[in-house]
N, C-alpha and C positions, 0 to 999 in steps of 0.2 A: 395404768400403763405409763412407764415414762418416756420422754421425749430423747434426741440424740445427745444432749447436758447429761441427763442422768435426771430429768427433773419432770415436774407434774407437765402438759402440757399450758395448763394453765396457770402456772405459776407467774409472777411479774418480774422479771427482770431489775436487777436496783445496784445501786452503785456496790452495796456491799457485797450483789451475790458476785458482781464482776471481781471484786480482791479476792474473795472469796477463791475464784478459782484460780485468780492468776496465784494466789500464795499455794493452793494445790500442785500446781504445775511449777514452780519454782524452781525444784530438785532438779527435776529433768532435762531444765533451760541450762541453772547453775552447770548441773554434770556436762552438756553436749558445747558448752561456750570455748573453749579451747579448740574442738574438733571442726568448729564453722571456722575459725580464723586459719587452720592449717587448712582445712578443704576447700578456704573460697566459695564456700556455698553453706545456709544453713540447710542442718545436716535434716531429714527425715522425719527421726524422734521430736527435736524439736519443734518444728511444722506442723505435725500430728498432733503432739500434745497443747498447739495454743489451736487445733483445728478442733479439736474437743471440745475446749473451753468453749467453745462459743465466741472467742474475740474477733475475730472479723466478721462478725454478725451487728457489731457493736453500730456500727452507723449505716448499715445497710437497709434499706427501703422494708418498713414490717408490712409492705401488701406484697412483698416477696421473699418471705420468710424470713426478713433479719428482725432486729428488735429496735432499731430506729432511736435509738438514745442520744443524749445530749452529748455536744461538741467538747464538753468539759469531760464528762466522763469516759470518751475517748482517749482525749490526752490527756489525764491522771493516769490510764492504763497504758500509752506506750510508754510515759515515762517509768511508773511502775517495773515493764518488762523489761526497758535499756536499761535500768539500775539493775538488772538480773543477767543480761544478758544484751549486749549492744547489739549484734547480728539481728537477734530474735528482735528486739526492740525497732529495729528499719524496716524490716520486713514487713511486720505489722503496721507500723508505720504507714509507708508505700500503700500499702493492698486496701488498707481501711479507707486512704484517700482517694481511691478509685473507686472503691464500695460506695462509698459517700457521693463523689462525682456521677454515677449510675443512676444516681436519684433524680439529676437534671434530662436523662436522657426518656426517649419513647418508652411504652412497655413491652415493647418487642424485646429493646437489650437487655430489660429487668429480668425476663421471662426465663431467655434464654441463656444467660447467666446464673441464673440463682434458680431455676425450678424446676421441682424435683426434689426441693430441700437441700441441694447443692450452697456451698459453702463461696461459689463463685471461682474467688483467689485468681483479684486482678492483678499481672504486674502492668508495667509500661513505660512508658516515659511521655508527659504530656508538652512538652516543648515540644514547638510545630515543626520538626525536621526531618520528617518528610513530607509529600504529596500526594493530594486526592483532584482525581479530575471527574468529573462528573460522567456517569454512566448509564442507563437503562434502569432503574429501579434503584439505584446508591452510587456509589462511588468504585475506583480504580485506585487502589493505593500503591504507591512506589517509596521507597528509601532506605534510609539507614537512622536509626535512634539511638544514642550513647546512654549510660546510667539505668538499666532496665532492672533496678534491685528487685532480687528475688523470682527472676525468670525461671530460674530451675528447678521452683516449687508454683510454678504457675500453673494453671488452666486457659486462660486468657490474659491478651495483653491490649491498655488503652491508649491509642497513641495522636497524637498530635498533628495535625499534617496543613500543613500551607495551602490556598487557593493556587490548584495550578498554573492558572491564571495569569494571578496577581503577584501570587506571592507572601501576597497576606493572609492574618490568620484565616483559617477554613473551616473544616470541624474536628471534631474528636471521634474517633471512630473506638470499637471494640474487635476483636480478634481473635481468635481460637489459638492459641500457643500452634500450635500443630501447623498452622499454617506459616510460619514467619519461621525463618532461623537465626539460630541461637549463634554471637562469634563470639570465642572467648577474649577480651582483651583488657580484663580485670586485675591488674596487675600495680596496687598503689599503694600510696603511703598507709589509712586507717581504712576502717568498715572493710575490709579486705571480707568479710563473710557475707558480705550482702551480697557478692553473685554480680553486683550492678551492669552489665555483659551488654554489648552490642548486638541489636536485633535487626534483622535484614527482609522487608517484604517487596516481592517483586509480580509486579500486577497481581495485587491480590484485591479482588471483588467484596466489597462490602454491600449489605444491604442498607436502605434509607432508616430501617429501622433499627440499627447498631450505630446510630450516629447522631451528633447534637450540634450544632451550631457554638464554635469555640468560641465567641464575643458572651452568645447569651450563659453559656455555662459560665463566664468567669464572673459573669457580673450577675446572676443568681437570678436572674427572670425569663429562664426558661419556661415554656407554657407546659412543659412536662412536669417542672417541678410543681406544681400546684395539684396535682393528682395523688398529693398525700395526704393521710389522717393531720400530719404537720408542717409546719414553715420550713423544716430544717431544712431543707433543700433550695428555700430562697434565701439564703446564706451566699456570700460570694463566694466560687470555690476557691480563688483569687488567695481569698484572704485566710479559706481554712489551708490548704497548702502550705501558706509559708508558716504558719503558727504549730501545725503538724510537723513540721520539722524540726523546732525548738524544742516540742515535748521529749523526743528524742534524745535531744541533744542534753536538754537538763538531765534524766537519768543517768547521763555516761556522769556528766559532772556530778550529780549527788557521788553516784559510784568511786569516783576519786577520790572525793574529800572523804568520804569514810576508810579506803584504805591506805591515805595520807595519816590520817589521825592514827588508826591500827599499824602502820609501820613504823612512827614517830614515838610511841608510846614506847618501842621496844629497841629505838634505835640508843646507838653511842658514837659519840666522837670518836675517830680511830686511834689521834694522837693523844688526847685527855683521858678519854675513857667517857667523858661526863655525856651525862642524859642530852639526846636533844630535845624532851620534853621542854627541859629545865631551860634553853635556850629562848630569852626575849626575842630574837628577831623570826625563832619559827612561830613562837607564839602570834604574833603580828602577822606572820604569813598565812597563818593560818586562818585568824580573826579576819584578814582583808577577804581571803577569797571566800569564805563561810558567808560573807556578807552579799558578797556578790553572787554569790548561786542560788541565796533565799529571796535578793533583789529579783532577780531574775525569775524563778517562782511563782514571785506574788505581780509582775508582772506579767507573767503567760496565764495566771487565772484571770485577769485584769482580764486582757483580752477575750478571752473563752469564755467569762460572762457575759461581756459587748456583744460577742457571737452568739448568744445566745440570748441577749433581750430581741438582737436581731429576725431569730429565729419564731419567737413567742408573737412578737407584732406583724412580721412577713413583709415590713413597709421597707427592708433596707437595699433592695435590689437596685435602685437607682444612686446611692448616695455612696458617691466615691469618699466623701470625707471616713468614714468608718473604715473604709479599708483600706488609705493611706493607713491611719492610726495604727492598727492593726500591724500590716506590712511594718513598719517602725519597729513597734513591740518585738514583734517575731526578729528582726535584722539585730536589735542591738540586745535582745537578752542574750540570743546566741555570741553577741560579742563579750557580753560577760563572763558566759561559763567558758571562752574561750582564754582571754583575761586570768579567770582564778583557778584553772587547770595547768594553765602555763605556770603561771607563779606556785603553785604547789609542786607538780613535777621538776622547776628549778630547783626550791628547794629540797628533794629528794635524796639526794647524793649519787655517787657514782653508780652502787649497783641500780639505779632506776632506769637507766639506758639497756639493760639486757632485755631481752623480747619476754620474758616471760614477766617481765613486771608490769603490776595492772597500772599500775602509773603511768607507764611507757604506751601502755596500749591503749587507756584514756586521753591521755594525750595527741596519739594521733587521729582516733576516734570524732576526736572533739575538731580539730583542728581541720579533718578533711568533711566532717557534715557542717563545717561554719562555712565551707566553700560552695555550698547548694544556690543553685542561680536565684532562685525561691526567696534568697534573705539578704541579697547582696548589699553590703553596708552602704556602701555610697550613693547604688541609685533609691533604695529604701529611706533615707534622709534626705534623700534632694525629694523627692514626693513627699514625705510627711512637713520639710520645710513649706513646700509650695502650697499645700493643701492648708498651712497654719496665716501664709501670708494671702491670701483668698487668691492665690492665682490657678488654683484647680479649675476645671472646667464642669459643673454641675451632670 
């Protein structure tokens, strides 16, 4: 009998069977990738078809049906799907990184989330902008949450909320989509298919056991997470977050430079006629940013192994040094593909400004996920300086 994959029940999970299907599912990304950008929402088909594969299973807790894989082999596969399809690529994204964050929480939220053999499909927004006041059994939640990608293929949504209190951080709560509403106010420059929609809850009643305490989940020493076959879950989420955003964001950049190279190949001077192949300075354009998007590459693996020696010892829950480093990595790769997309799309020529050019849509793609709070250049290198010049706090 086989399982919801199409596979033995017993079968192991391995990096290759994950290409494996994401290059099955390819077609149906490729075809529906124009249809997310005019609809502002990834469309159905595509949802379905990565809800098959099994990829938001990829890092989700295996004592609640997911397959619990390593931090690298997640983002190999979002970049993988953003080189296919950017929409589909954040969405994934997004929902893996709350699948993942699940893992710090009780097994109330695991339960009730994933079982069943339910496939979960967290959206949310974990910045703490709204409030929880304490209640009878959980919490009171109240607010408003910006950037909620992928709400409209949700089930649940994980969200962030302030001590009502204080003010300061509080917990992370989970949520039934059903219960929050949906405003539309997704109207921007790239990622236009991610949906990312303003979410509005108004006293709405959590239990204690859909809830984690947002210091311990960031810093990866929640006593929940210990209650896995693996470390993975004493991993900062901190740090998978912001490095989860670059996998992303490399894909859109592979995606450019291949169809830089593919339009270049066939393009011509208007006034000359002559090849721009044949042209030194695209050559050099080309050469600069190619460099920079494999720098960047072998940087986000850099990282993702760290995370994952992290994970194998389980001792890195306290040491902030790793996840400055990290934060860093994650901040200035995305300034790279940012860098060598720009510089390609400059070089493009006029018709690369029409919307249906992938250049054009790379471009803003890249340019609006370098904007994620998650990787923000300036305060991500004043931390990784500070943590270099021993002035971090242990």
């Amino acid at each position: 009998m086989l399982g919801p994959e199409g596979l033995a029940p017993d079968m192991t999970i391995t990096a290759e069977e994950i290409s494996r299907r994401v290059a099955a599912i390819a077609p149906v990304l490729a075809e529906n990738a124009p249809a997310c950008v005019s609809e502002r929402s990834l469309v159905p088909a595509s949802m379905q078809a990565m809800v098959s594969a099994g990829l938001f299973r990829i890092p989700q807790p295996s004592r609640a049906g997911g397959y619990e894989l390593s931090l690298r082999i997640l983002g190999d596969t979002v970049t993988a799907v953003s080189e296919i399809c950017p929409t589909a690529g954040w969405v994934l994204m997004v929902m893996c990184a709350h699948h993942f964050c699940l893992g710090t929480f009780p097994e109330q939220a695991q339960d009730d989330v994933f079982a069943g053999g339910r496939d979960g499909l967290v959206a949310g927004t974990l910045a703490w902008q709204g409030k929880a006041a304490r209640a009878d059994g959980g919490y009171r939640v109240d607010g408003r949450w910006q950037f909620c990608s992928g709400v409209d293929r949700s089930n649940w949504v994980m969200l962030g909320c302030a001590d009502a209190e204080t003010g300061g951080p509080g917990v992370h709560v989970v949520v039934p989509t059903e219960q929050i509403t949906v405003e539309d106010t997704w109207y921007v420059l790239g990622l236009e298919g991610t949906g990312s929609k303003d979410i509005v809850a108004k006293d709405v009643f959590v239990p204690a056991g859909r809830t984690v305490d947002t210091r311990a989940m960031m810093r990866g020493d929640s006593p929940h997470s210990l209650k896995h076959p693996t470390n993975l879950y004493r991993v900062s989420s901190d740090s998978m977050l912001s490095l989860s955003v670059v996998t992303a964001i490399l894909g859109s950049a592979r995606y450019a430079l291949a169809k830089f190279i593919e339009r270049t190949r066939e393009r011509r001077a208007i006034v000359t006629g002559a090849r721009k192949a044949e042209h030194a300075p695209t050559q050099l354009r080309l050469a600069e940013s190619a460099a920079e998007i494999e720098c960047a590459e072998m940087m986000i693996h850099d990282a993702l192994d760290l995370l994952g020696r992290v994970a194998q010892s389980g001792q890195g829950a306290t040491d902030m040094g790793y996840r400055a480093r990290v934060k860093w990595r994650a901040a200035y790769t995305a300034e790279l593909c940012r860098r060598a997309v720009s510089r390609l799309f400059a070089g493009s020529g006029a018709h690369a400004v029409y919307k249906g050019s992938p250049l054009q849509t790379a471009f803003r793609n890249i340019n609006v996920g370098a904007q994620h709070a998650s990787i923000d250049f300036d305060t991500s290198g004043e931390l990784y300086g500070r943590e270099r010049l021993g002035l971090l706090s242990k």
